[in-house]
C-alpha positions as CSV (number, residue, x, y, z in Angstrom):
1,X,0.0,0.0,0.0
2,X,1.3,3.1,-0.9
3,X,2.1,6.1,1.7
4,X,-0.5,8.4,1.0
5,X,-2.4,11.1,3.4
6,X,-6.1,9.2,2.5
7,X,-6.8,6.5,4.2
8,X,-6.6,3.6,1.3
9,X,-7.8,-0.5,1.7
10,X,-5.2,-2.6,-0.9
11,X,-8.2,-5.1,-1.0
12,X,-11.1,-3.4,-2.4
13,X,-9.3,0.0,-3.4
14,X,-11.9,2.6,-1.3
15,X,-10.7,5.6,-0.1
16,X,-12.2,7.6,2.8
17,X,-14.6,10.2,1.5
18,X,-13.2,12.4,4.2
19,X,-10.2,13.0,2.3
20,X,-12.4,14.1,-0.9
21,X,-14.4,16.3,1.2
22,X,-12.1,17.9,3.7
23,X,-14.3,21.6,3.4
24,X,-11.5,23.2,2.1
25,X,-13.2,24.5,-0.9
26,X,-16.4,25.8,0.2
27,X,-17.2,28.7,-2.5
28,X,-18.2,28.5,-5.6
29,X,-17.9,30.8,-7.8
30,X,-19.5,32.1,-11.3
31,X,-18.8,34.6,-13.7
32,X,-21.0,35.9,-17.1
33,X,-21.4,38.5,-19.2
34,X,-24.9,40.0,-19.8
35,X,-26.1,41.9,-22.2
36,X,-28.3,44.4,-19.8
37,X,-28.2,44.4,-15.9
38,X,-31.3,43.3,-15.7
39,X,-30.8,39.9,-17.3
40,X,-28.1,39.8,-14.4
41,X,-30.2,40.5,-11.7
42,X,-32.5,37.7,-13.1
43,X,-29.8,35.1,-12.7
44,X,-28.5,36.2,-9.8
45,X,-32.0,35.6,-8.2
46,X,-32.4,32.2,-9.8
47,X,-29.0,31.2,-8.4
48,X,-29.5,32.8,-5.0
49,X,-32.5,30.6,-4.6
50,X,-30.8,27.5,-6.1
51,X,-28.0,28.2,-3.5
52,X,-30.8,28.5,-0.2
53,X,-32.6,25.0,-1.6
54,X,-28.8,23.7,-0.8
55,X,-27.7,25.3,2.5
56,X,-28.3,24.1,6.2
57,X,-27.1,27.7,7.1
58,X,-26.7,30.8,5.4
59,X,-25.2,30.8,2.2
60,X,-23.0,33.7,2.3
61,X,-23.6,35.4,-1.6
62,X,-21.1,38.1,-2.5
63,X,-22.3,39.3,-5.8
64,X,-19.6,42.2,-8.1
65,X,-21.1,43.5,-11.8
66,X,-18.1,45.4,-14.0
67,X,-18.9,47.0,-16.8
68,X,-17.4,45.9,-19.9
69,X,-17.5,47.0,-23.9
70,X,-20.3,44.2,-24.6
71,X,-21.9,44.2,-21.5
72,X,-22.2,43.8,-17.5
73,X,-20.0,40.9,-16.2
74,X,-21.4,39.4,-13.2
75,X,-18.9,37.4,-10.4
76,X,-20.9,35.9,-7.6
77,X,-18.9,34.0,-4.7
78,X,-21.2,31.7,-3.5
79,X,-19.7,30.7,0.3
80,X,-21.7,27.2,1.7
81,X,-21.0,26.3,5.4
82,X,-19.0,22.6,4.2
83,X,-18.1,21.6,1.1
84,X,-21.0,19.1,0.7
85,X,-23.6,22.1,0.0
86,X,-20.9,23.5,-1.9
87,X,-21.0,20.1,-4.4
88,X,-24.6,20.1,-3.9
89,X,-24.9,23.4,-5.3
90,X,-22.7,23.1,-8.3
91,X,-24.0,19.9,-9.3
92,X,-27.9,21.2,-9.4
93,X,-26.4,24.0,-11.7
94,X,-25.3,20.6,-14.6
């Protein structure tokens, strides 16, 4: 068996999920650029609610627009309380 930091079994190959999801990573973040602010807003108020459907406590949601030649760029930081919502999240978005 090889000398790694997860937790392996030679026999079956399994790995303890705990060292897939440590909650290191729990943001997610997206980025677009919209034609009007508007459609924006829209989509950041279908992803807000798509990210409170996934939390067990606040979701901490740190949206930023910029103004670009062809439009408004939205970046939202979505900020889940473990990594698990945070998987959650991004998977409902496929």
């Amino acid at each position: 068996m090889s000398k790694n930091t997860a937790d392996e079994t030679p026999v079956c190959c399994c790995i303890d999920v705990g060292s897939i999801i440590d909650n290191t990573d729990c943001t997610a973040t997206y980025s677009r650029v919209f034609a009007t602010k508007a459609e924006a807003d829209e989509t950041l108020a279908a992803l807000s609610e798509k990210a409170r459907a996934a939390e067990s406590e606040p979701c901490q949601i740190v949206p930023r627009y910029t103004e670009e030649a062809d439009g408004i760029r939205l970046d939202i930081d979505f900020t889940f309380s473990c990594q698990a919502e945070t998987m959650i999240f991004q998977l409902g978005l496929r």
